[in-house]
C-alpha positions as semicolon CSV with decimal commas, in nm:
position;residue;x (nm);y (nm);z (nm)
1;X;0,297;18,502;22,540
2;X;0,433;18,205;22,677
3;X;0,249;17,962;22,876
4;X;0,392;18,066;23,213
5;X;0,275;18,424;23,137
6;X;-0,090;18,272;23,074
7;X;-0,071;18,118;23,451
8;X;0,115;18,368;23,633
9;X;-0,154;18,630;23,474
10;X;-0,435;18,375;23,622
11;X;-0,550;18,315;23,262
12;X;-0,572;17,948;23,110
13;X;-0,245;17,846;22,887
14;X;-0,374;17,818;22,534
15;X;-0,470;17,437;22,480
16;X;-0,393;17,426;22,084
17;X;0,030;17,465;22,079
18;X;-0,011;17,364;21,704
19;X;-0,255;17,313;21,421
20;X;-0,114;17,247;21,144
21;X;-0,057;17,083;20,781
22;X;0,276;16,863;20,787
23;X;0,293;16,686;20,477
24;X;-0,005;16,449;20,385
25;X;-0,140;16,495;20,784
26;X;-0,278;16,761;20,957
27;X;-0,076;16,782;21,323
28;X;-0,306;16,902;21,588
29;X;-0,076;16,934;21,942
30;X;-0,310;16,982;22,260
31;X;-0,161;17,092;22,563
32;X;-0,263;17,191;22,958
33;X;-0,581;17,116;23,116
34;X;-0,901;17,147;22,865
35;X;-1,228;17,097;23,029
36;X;-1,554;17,307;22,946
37;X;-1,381;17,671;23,018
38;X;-1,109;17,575;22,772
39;X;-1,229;17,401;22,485
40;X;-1,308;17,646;22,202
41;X;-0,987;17,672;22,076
42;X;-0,962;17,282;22,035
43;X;-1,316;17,271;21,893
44;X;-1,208;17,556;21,667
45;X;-0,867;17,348;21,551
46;X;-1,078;17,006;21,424
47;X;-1,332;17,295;21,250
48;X;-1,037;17,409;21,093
49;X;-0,867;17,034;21,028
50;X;-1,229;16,966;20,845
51;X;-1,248;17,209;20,604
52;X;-0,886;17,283;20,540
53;X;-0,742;16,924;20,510
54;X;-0,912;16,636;20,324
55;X;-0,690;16,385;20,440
56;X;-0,573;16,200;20,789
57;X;-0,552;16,379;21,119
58;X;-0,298;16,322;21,412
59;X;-0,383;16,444;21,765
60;X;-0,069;16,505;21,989
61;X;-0,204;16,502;22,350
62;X;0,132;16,416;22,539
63;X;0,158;16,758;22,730
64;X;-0,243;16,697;22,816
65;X;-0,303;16,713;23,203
66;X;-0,651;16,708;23,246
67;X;-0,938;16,685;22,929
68;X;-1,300;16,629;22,972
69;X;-1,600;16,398;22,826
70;X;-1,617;16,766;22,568
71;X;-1,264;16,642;22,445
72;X;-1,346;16,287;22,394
73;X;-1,655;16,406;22,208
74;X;-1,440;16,600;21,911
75;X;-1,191;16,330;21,943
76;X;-1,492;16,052;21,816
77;X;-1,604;16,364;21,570
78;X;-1,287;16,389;21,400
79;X;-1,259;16,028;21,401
80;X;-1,600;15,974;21,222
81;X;-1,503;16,235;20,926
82;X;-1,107;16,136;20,900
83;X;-0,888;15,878;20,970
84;X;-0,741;15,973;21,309
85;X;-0,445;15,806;21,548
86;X;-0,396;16,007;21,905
87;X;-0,023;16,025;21,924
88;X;0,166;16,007;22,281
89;X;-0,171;15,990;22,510
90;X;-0,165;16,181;22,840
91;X;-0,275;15,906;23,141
92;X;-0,565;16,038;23,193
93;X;-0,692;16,048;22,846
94;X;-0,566;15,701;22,793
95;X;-0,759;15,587;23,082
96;X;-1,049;15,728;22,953
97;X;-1,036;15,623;22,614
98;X;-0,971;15,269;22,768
99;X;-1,290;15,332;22,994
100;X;-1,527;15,438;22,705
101;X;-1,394;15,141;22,502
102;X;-1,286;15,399;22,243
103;X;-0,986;15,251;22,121
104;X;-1,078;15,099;21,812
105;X;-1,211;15,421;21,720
106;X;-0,911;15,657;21,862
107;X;-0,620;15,431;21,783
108;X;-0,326;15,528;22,008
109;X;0,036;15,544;21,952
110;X;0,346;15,632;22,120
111;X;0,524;15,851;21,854
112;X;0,454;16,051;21,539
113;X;0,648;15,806;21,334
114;X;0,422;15,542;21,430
115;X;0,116;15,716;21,392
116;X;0,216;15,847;21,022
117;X;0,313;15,458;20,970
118;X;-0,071;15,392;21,051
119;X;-0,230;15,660;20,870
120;X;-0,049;15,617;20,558
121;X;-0,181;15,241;20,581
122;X;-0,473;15,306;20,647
123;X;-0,571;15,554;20,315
């Protein structure tokens, strides 16, 4: 099912497009609007990321239109238990990790190259 069959059914799009091992990272693409109705599947992904994958995590949150203070929670989570980078922040999520004063904690970057550049320094 496609995402246009999700909305023109009146049902949410999935949020998680991807979760995924791609080399040494574990790729986690978020997508749509997630907010307290929507979540689970993104709180299931970084469950998943946890136990399956021991090293650095990379969240893809460019085709993000709307996420929540639920989404910034797994985001520090995640952070606390792997190294993280947030690759190709929506607006609003940038705005809101630059309103928390999250960004030492959720480092952001424009592309997956740059991100993987990151991780790999950082262990």
């Amino acid at each position: 099912m496609t995402r246009h069959d999700a909305v023109r059914e009146g049902r949410p799009a999935p949020v998680v497009a991807a979760s995924e091992e791609r080399g040494p990272l574990w790729c986690i693409v978020l997508r749509g609007r997630i907010d307290a109705d929507t979540v689970g599947p993104f709180r299931s992904a970084v469950q998943e990321a946890l136990r399956s994958h021991p090293g650095p995590v990379a969240v893809d949150t460019a085709a993000v239109e709307f996420c929540d203070s639920q989404t910034l929670s797994l985001l520090l989570r995640l952070a606390s238990e792997r190294p993280l980078a947030i690759v190709a922040p929506s607006p609003h999520l940038a705005r809101m990790i630059e309103i928390t004063g999250t960004g030492e904690i959720l480092p952001v970057f424009p592309t997956h190259e740059e991100a993987r550049s990151h991780l790999a320094a950082a262990g």
